[in-house]
N, C-alpha and C positions, 0 to 999 in steps of 0.2 A: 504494500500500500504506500505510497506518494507522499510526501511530507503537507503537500496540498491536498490531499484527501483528508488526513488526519484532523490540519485544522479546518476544514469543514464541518468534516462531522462533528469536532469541539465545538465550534461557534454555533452548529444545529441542537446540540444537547443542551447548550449554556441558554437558548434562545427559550426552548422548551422549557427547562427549568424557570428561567424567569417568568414564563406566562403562566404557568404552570397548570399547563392542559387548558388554559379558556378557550380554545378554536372550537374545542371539542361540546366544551360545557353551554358554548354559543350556539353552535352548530346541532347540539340535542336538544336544544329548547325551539330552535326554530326550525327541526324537522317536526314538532308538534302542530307547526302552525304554516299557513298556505305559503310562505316565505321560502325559499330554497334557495341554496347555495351559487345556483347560477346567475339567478336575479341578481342577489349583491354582489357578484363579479362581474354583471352587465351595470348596474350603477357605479361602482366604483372607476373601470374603466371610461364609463361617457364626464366622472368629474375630472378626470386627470385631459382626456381628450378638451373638455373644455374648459380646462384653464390653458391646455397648449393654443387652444381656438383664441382667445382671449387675450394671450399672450402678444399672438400674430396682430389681432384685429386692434388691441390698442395701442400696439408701435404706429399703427398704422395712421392710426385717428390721434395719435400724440405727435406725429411728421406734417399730419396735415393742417394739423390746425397752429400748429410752430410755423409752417410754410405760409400758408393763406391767412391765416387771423393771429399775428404779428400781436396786435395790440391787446387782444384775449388772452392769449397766451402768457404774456407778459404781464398781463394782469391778473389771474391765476397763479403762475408763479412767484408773485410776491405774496399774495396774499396766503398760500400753505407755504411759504419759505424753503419752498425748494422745488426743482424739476421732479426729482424720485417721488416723490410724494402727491405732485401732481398726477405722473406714470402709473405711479400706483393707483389713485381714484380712478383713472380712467380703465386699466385694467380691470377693476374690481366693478363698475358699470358694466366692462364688455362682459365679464363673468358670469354677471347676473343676469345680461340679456341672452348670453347663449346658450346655460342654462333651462329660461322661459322658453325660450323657443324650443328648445328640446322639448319638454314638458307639454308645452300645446302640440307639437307634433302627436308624441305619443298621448296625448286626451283625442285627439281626433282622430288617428287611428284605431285607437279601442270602442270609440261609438263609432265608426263607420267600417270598421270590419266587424263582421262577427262570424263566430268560432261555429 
């Protein structure tokens, strides 16, 4: 065995011991209930997907509005006292819009398909 298999499997046993067994204790409580383990790895992945969505869409709309609205911009960043912080609200709007719209997709989906 690999000096890198080793510390795998240490950092997998130490990982384990620190949580110690809640995946499991999780995971049996919400095999009692219509929730399944697929779903929250279909959420989990679409929150990570859109913070990278988010990420893109508020460079984006942070370029534009620094390029076109010069005096916005600059009035904004005095006012939270800094660019990053500006970036960050903007980010954190694009989050929450791509979010929504995920969300009204799938509510429209679920009343216009049926099973």
């Amino acid at each position: 065995m690999g000096l890198e298999k080793v510390a795998s499997n240490t950092a997998f046993k130490n990982t384990k011991e620190f949580t110690g067994g809640m995946d499991k204790k999780i995971f049996s409580a919400l095999g009692k209930s219509k929730v399944n383990k697929k779903r929250i790895a279909i959420e989990v992945l679409w929150i990570f997907g859109a913070a990278f969505i988010a990420f893109l869409v508020g460079f984006l709309v942070f370029y534009l509005i620094g390029q076109f609205m010069t005096e916005v911009f600059v009035e904004f960043v005095q006012k939270l006292d800094s660019m990053t912080k500006f970036y960050f609200w903007i980010f954190l709007f694009c989050f929450i819009g791509v979010y929504v719209a995920r969300l009204i997709v799938w509510a429209v989906k679920t009343v216009l398909i049926k099973e």
